[in-house]
C-alpha positions as CSV (number, residue, x, y, z in Angstrom):
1,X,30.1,10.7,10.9
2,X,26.2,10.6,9.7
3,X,25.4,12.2,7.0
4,X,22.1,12.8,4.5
5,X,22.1,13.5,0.9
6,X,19.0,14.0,-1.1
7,X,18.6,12.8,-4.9
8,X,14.6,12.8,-4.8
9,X,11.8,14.1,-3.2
10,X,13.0,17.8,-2.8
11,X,10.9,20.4,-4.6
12,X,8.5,17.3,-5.7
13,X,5.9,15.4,-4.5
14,X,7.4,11.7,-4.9
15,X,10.6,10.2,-6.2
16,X,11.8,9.8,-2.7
17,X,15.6,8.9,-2.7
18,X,17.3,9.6,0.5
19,X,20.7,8.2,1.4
20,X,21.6,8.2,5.0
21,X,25.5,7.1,5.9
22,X,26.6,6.5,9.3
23,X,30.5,5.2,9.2
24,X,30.8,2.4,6.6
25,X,26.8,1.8,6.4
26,X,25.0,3.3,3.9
27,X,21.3,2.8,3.2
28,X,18.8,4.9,1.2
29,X,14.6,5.6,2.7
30,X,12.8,4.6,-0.3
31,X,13.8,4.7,-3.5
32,X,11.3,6.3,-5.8
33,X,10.1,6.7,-9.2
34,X,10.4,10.6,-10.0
35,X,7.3,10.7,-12.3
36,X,7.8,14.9,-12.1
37,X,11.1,14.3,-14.0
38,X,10.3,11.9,-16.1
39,X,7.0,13.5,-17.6
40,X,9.6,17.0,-18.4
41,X,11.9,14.5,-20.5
42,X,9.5,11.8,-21.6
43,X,6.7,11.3,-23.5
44,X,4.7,8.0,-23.0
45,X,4.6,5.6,-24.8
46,X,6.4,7.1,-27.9
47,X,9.3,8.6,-26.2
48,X,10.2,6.6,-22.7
49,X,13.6,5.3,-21.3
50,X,15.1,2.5,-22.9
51,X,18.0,1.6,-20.4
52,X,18.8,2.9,-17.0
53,X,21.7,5.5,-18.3
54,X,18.8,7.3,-20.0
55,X,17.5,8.0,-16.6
56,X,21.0,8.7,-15.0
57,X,21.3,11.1,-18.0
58,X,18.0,13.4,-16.6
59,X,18.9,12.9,-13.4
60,X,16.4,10.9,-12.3
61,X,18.2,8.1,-10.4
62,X,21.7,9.4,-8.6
63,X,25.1,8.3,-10.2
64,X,26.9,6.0,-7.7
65,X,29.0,3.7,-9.3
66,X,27.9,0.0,-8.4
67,X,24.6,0.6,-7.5
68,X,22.9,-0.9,-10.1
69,X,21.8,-4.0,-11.5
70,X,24.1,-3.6,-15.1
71,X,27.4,-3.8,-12.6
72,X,29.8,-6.3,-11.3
73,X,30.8,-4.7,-8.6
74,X,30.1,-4.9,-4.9
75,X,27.4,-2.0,-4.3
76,X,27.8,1.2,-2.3
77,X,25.3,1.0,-0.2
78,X,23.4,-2.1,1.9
79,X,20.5,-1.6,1.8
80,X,16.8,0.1,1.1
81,X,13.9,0.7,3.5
82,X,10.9,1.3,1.6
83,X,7.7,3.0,4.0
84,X,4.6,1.8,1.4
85,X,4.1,0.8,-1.5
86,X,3.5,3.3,-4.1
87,X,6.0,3.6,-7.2
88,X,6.7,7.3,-6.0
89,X,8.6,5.4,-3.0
90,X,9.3,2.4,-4.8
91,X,9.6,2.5,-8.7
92,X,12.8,2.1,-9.1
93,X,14.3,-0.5,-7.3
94,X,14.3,-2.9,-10.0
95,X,17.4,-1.1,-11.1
96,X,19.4,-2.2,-8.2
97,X,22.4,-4.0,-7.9
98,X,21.2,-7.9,-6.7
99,X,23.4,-7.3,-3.5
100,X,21.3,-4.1,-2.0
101,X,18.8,-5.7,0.7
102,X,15.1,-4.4,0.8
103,X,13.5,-4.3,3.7
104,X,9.7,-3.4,3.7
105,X,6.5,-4.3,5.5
106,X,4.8,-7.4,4.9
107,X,1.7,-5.5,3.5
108,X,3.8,-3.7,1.5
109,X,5.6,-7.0,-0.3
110,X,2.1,-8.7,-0.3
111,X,0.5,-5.5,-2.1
112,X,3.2,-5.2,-4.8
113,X,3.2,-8.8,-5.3
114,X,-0.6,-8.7,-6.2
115,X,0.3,-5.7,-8.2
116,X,3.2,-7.0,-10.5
117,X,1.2,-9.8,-11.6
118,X,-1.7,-7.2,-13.2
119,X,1.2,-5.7,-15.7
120,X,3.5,-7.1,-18.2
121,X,7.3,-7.4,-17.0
122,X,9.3,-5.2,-18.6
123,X,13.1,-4.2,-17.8
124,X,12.0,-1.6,-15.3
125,X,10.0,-3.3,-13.7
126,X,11.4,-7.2,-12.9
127,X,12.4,-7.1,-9.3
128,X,13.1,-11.2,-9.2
129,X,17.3,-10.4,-8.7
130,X,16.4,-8.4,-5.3
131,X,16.5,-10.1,-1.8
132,X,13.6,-8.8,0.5
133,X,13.6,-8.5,4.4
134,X,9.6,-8.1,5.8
135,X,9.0,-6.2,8.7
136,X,5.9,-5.6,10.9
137,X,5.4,-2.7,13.0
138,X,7.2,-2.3,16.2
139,X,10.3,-4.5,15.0
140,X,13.9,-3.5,15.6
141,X,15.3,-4.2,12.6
142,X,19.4,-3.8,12.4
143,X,21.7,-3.4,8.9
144,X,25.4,-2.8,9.6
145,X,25.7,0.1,11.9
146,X,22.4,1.2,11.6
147,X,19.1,0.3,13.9
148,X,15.7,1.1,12.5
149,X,11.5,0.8,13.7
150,X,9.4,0.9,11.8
151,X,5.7,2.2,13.1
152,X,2.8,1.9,11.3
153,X,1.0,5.3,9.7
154,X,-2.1,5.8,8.2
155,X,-2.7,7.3,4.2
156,X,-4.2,5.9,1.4
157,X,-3.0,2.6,0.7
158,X,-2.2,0.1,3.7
159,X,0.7,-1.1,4.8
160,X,2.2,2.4,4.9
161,X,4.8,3.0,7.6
162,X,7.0,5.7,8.8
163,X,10.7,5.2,10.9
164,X,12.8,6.1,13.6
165,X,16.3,5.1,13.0
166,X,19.3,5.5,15.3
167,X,22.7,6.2,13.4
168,X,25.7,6.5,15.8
169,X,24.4,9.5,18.4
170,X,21.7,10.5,16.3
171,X,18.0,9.8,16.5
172,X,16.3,10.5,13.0
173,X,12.9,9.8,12.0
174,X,11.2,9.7,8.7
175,X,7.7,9.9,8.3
176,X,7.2,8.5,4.8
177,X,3.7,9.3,3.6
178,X,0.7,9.9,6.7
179,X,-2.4,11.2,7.6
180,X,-4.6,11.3,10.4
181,X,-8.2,11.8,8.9
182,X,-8.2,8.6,7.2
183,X,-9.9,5.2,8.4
184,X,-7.0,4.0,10.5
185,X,-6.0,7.4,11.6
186,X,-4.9,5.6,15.0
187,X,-2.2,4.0,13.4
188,X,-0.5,7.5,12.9
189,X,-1.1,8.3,16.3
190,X,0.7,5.5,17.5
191,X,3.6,6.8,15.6
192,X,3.3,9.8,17.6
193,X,3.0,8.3,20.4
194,X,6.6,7.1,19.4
195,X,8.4,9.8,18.0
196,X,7.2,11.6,21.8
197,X,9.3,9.1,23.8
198,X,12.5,10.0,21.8
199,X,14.6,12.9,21.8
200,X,14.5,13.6,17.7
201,X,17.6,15.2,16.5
202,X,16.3,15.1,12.5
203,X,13.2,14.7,11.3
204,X,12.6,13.8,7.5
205,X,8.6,15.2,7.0
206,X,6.3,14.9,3.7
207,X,4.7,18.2,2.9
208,X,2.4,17.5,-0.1
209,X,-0.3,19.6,1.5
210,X,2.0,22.4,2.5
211,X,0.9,25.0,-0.4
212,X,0.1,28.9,-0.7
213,X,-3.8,28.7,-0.5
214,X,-6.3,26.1,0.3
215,X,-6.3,24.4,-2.9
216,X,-4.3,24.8,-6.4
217,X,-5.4,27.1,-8.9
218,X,-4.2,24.8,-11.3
219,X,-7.7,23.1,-11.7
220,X,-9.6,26.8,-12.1
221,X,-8.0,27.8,-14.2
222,X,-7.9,25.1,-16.8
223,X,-11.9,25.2,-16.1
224,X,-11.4,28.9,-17.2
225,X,-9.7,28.1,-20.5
226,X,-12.0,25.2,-21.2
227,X,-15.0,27.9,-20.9
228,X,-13.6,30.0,-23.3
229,X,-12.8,27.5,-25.5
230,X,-15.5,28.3,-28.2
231,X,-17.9,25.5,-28.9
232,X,-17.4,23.6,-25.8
233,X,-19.7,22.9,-22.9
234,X,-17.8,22.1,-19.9
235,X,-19.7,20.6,-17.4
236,X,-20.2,22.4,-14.4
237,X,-18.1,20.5,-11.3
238,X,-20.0,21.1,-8.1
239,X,-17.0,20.3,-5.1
240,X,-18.0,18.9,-2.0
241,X,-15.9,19.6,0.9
242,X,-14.7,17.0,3.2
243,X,-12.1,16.7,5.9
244,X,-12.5,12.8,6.5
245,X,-13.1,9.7,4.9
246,X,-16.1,9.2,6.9
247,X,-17.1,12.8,5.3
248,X,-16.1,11.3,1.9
249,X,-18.7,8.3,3.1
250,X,-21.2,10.4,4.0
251,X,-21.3,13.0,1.5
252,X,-21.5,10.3,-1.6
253,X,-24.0,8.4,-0.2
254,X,-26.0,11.7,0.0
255,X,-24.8,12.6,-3.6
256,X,-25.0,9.0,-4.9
257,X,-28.8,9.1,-3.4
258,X,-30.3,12.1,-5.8
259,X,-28.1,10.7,-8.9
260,X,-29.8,9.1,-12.1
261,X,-28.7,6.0,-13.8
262,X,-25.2,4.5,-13.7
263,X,-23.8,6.4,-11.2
264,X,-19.8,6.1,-12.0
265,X,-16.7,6.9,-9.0
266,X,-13.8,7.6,-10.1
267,X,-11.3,7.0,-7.9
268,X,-7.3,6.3,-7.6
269,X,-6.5,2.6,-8.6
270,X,-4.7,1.5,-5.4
271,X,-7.0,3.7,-3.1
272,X,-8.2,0.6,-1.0
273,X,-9.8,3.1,1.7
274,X,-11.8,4.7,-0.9
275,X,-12.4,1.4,-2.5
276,X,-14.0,0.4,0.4
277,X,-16.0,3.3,0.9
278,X,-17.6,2.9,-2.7
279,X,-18.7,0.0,-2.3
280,X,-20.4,0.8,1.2
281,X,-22.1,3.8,-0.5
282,X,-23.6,1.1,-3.3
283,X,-24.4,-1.1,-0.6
284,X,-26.5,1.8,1.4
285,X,-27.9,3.0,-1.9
286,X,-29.0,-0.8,-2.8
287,X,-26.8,-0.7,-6.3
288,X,-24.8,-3.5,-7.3
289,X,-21.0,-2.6,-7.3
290,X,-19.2,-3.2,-10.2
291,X,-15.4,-2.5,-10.3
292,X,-12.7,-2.1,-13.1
293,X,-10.4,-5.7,-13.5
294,X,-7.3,-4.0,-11.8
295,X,-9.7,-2.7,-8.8
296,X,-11.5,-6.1,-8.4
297,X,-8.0,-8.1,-8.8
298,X,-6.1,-5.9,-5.9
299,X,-9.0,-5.9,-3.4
300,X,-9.9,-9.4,-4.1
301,X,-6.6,-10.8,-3.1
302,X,-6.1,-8.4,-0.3
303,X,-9.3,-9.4,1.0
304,X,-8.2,-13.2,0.5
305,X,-4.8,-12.4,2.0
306,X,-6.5,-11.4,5.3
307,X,-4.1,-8.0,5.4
308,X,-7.2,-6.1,4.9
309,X,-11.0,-6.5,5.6
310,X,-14.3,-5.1,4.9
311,X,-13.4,-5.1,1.2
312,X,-15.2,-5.6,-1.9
313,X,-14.7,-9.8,-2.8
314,X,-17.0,-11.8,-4.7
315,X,-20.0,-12.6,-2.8
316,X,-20.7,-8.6,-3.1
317,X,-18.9,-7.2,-6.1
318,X,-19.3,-8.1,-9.7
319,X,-16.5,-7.0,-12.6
320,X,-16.7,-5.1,-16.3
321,X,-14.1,-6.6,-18.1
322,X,-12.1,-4.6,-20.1
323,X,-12.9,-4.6,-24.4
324,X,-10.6,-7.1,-26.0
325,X,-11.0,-8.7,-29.5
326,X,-10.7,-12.0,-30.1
327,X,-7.6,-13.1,-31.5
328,X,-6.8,-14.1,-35.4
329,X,-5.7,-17.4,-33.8
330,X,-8.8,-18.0,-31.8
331,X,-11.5,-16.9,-35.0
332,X,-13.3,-18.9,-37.2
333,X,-14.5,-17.6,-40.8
334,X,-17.9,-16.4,-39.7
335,X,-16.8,-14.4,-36.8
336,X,-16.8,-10.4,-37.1
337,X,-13.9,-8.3,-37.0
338,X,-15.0,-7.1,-33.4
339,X,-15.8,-10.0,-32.4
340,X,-14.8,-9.9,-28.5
341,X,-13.5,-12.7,-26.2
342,X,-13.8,-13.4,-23.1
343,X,-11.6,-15.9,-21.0
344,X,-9.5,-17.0,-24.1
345,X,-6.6,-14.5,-24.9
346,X,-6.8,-12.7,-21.6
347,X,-3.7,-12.3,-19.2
348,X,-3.4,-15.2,-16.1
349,X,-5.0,-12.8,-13.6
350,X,-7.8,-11.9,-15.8
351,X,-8.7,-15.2,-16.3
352,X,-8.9,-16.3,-13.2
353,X,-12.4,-14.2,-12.6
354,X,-14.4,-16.4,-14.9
355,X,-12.6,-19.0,-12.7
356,X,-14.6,-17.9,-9.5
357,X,-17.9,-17.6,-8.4
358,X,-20.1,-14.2,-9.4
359,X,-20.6,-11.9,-12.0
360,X,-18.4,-10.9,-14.5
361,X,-19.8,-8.7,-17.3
362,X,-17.9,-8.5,-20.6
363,X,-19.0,-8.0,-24.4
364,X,-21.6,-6.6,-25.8
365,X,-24.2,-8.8,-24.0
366,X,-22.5,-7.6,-20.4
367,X,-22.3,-3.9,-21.2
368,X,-25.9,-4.0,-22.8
369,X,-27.1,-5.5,-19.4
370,X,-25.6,-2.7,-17.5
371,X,-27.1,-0.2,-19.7
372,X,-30.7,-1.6,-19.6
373,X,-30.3,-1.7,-15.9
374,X,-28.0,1.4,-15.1
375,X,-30.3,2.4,-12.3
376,X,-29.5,-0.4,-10.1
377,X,-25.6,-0.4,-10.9
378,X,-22.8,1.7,-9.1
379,X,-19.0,1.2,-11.1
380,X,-16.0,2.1,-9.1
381,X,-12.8,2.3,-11.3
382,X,-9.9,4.3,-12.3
383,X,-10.0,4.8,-15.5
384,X,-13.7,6.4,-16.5
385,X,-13.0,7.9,-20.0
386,X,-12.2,4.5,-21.1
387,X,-15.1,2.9,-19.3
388,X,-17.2,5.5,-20.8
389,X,-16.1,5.1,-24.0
390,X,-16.6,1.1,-24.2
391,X,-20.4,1.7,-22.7
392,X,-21.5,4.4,-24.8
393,X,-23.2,2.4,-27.8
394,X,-25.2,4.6,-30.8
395,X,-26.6,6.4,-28.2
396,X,-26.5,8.1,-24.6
397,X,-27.9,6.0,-21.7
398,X,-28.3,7.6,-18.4
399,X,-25.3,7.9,-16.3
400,X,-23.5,10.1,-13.6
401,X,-20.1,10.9,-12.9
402,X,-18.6,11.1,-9.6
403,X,-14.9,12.5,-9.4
404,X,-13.2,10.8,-6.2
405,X,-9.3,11.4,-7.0
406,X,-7.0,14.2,-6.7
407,X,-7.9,16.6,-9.0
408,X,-5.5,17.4,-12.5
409,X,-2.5,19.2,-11.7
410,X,0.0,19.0,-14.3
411,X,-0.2,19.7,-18.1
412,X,-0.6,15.5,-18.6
413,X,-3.5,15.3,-16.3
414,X,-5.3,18.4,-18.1
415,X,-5.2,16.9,-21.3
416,X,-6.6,13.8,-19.9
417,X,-9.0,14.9,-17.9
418,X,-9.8,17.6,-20.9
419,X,-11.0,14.3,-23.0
420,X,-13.1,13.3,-20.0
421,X,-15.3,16.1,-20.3
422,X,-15.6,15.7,-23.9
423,X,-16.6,12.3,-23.4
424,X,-19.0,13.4,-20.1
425,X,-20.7,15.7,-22.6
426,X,-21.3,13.4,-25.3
427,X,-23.2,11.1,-22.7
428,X,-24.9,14.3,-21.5
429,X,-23.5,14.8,-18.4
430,X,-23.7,18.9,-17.7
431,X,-22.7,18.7,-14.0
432,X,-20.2,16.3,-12.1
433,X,-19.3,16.0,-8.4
434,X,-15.7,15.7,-6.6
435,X,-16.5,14.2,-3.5
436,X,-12.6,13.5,-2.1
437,X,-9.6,14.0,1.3
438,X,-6.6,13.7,0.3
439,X,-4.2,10.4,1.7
440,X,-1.5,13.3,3.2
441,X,-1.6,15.2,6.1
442,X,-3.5,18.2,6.0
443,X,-1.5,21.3,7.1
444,X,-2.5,21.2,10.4
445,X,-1.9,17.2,11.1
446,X,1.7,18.2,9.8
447,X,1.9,20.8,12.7
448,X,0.8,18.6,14.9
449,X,3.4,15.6,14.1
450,X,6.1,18.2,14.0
451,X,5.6,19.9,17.5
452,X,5.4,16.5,18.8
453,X,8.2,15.4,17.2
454,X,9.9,18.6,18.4
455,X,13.1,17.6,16.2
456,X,16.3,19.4,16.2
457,X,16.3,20.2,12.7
458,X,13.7,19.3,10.2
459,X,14.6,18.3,6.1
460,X,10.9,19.4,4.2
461,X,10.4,16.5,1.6
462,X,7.7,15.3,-0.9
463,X,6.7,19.0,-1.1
464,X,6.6,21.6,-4.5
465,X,7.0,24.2,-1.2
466,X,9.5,23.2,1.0
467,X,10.0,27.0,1.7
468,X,7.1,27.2,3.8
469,X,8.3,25.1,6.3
470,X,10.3,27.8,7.6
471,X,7.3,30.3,7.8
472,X,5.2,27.7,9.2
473,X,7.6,26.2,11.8
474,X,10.0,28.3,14.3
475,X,11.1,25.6,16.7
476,X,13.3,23.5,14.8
477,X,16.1,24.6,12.2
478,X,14.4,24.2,8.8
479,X,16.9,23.2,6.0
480,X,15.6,23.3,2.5
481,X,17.9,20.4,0.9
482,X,19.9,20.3,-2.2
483,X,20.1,18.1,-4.4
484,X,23.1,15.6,-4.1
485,X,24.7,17.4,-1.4
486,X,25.7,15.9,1.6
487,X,25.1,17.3,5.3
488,X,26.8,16.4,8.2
489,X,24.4,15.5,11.0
């Protein structure tokens, strides 16, 4: 008997936990970090989880005894196929029981490797106790009675893959996360290409796009309350629509052309395509890119790795560290309280750029020189309050502000993105731009994956909307999942 049950990823976008059982094999697609159920719980970093029963007590991870790492026992299940790495797919696997096997693509253990080493190990995140199996696409890949391919797909980090799995009679495919108006849009069409030679008797599809209207209100209508907000000036957000990356290219080089000073990009911090396209645009403009450590780190060894190429390295990129004072240890008696440092005190990977050839900018000397010189300087990186805030010195210097991320659309994000603004006004900024496509599938590209795929019955996941499926789809029997139930296949 195969059977499905769902304990993530229904009636959210990410936390993706899906267990699929065909007779004494059991395996899970993805195991991810519900960041939806942990913000309605939590509050970072005063209030977070301190052991994994604090997230079995929210719900966040599903109750099967063995499965994880604080137990003795042999597990209930084999095994975990993860399609990319992003913690909304993989966060919590460091929880596991050291006898589950992961399998994932060899971008994907490359990318999280580079990752892990940019953040502190803590207890949910260690992930030394887990065996890994690396796959490329195309490989048939077996575990107990199960057979699996994975086939590449495109979104917005690489090595992202989607599967077709056979489990006893049944052909099932899981998309994971895709797209097909990104830079490697063909890789999604070779997926396709797959899922059209097989007879599909359940398809698992992401629906993060699959919404009411053409974009969330959430956004106007925090502008709205932030306008009536007395004594605030919001600055005006001027949206620029784009269907592509290559629009996204073309659009802020237009943009990035009229700007004054600094111009700024915002962007997502493992958003390699947009990465990329930034620092085209600064190339085409004739400024000198600068990117965040965390930016310049992951695209530096990604670049190095050879898994990815036409990225920033650097020959063509130069890095703003991050403000750090210099330790009591490290001070002598004449130096100042703020006195900052720059190699000494830093983590390994930080380090290791005044290691290599090129730029790096840090301390008041470095930021000075970027100020002075704004006009000639694009910085790409994912955090601009914070940049903003170390830059700003006495004064205003001339800057811009280019938003190229998904726009706030949760309660957390406003607040954030509410201290942006105030910090956009205080540099003078009365107008920004978001200049951005999305790394999911547009409603239409999910149409077209699903009437190709032509499946028997289709499970809606990574979707607040899951009910639209049905309205949207007549072909296949749409089944809205609950949570922790099991259905027969």
């Amino acid at each position: 008997m195969t059977k499905l049950s769902f304990y993530g990823g229904i009636g959210e976008i990410g936390g993706n936990k899906i267990l699929l059982e065909e007779s004494e094999t059991k395996v899970f697609l993805d195991f991810g970090k519900s960041f939806n159920l942990e913000r309605n719980f939590f509050d970072f970093p005063l209030l977070k989880p301190f052991y994994i029963p604090d997230l079995l007590n929210i719900g966040a991870i599903p109750s099967l005894r063995g499965l994880y790492r604080n137990s003795s026992e042999k597990p209930p299940v084999d095994a975990v196929l993860i399609t990319h790495p992003h913690l909304d797919h993989y966060g919590y696997l460091s929880f596991l029981n050291k006898g589950v096997n992961i399998f994932l693509g060899k971008g994907t253990k490359e990318i999280i490797d580079i990752r892990s080493r940019t953040y502190r190990n803590y207890w949910d995140t260690k992930l030394d106790h887990l065996s890994f199996e690396t796959f490329s696409t195309g490989d048939e890949k077996e575990t107990g009675n199960l057979s699996f391919k994975p086939i590449h797909v495109d979104h917005s980090i690489p090595a992202a893959y989607g599967f077709i799995i056979q489990a006893g009679n049944k052909t099932i495919s899981y998309t994971g996360d895709f797209r097909f108006h990104g830079r490697m849009g063909k890789l999604t069409e070779d997926f396709l290409a797959a899922l059209e030679k097989e007879d599909i008797d359940v398809l698992l599809c992401e629906g993060t796009n699959i919404s009411p209207g053409e974009e969330d209100e959430f956004l106007r209508e925090f502008e709205e309350r932030l306008q009536n907000r007395g004594g605030v000036k919001v600055p005006e957000r001027f949206p620029v629509h784009c269907r592509s990356e290559a629009d996204v290219k073309e659009q802020m080089q237009r943009v990035a052309e009229e700007l004054e000073g600094l111009v700024v990009v915002e962007t997502s911090a493992a958003d390699v395509d947009r990465i990329r396209t930034v620092s085209e645009v600064a190339r085409k403009t004739g400024r000198k890119l600068v990117l965040d450590p965390r930016q310049a780190y992951l695209t530096y060894e990604l670049e190095k790795s050879g898994l990815v190429s036409g990225l920033p390295n650097r020959g063509n990129s130069s890095v703003l560290m991050e403000r750090r004072k210099l330790g009591k240890r490290l001070k002598s008696p004449t130096d100042s309280e703020d006195k900052e440092t720059g190699k000494k005190g830093r983590d390994q990977w930080q380090q290791e750029f005044f290691e290599m050839s090129g730029e790096v900018y840090w301390g008041p000397e470095g930021r000075e020189e970027i100020r002075k010189n704004a006009e000639g300087f694009l910085l790409c990186t994912s955090n601009a309050t914070a940049r903003f805030m170390e830059l700003r010195y006495e004064k205003p210097f001339r800057c811009s502000y280019i938003l190229s991320k998904s726009e706030p659309f949760n309660e957390e994000m406003a607040i954030s993105f509410d201290k942006l603004l105030h910090w956009l006004g205080l540099l003078g900024i009365d107008k920004y731009y978001q200049i951005h496509v999305s790394g999911h599938a547009d409603r239409e590209e999910i149409k077209k994956l699903v009437e190709k795929a032509n499946p028997n019955t289709l499970f809606p996941v990574h979707t607040n909307y899951p009910q639209l499926f049905k309205e949207i789809f007549s072909k296949s029997r749409i089944v809205e999942p609950t949570k922790g139930k099991p259905y027969e296949l």
